[in-house]
N, C-alpha and C positions, 0 to 999 in steps of 0.2 A: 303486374301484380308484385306486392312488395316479398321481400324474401320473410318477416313477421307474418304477414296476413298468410302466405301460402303456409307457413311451419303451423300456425293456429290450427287453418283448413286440414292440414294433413294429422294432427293432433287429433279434431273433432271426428273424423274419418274413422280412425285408429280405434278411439275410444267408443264409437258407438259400432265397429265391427266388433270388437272383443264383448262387447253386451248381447248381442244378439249372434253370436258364432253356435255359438249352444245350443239356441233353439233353430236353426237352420240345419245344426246337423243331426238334431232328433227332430226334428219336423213330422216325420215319417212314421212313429213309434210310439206305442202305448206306453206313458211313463207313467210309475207308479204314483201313489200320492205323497209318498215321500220323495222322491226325486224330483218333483214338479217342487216340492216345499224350500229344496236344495237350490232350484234350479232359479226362485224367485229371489230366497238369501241370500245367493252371492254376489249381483250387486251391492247391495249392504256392506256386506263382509269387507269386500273393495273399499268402499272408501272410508269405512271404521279404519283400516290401517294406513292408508292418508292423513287422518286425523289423529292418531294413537301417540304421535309423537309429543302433539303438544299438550297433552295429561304432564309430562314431562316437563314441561317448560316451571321455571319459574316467571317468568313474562305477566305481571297481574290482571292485567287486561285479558290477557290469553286466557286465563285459569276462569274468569269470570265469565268470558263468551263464552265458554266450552259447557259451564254449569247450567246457563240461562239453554243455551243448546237442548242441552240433556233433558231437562225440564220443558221445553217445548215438545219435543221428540216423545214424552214422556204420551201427552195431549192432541199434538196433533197432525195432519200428512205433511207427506215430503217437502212439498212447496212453501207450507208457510213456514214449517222450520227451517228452510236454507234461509225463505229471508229473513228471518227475525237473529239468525245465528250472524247474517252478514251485516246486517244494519246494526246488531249487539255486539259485533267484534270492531266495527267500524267507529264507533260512537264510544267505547271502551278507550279503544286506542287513543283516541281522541284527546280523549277527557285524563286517563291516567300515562 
């Protein structure tokens, strides 16, 4: 196994442990309905500041996937907004 594909694997590992650590260790417990509301947001919250930097950018492509982003996310779930953000940032760069 190449030392990339194991670093990915250990990255995918990592990442989907810190997502569901939370609910593993309240598994047990009656959580309010606000804590459950908490405990759905901060995925979200995570990768909003993965992304917050390039609000930042001047990069015009950037600025333009980020908007059409926004405006999907506005309308509709998770999936088709990553892809229409990756195939609009993809297709952006591209072209500007």
């Amino acid at each position: 196994m190449s030392l990339t594909l194991l670093t990915i694997l250990l990255m995918a590992v990592t990442t989907y442990f810190t997502r569901i650590a939370g609910y593993l260790v309240l598994k047990n417990r009656k959580l309010s309905s606000r804590t459950e509301a908490v405990m759905e947001a901060a995925p979200g919250c995570v990768l909003i500041t993965v992304i917050a930097p390039h609000f930042v950018t001047t990069n015009l492509a950037d600025l333009l996937a980020l908007a059409i982003s926004l405006l999907a996310a506005m309308r509709l779930t998770l999936l088709p907004v990553v892809i229409i953000s990756v195939v609009a940032t993809a297709l952006l760069r591209h072209l500007l």
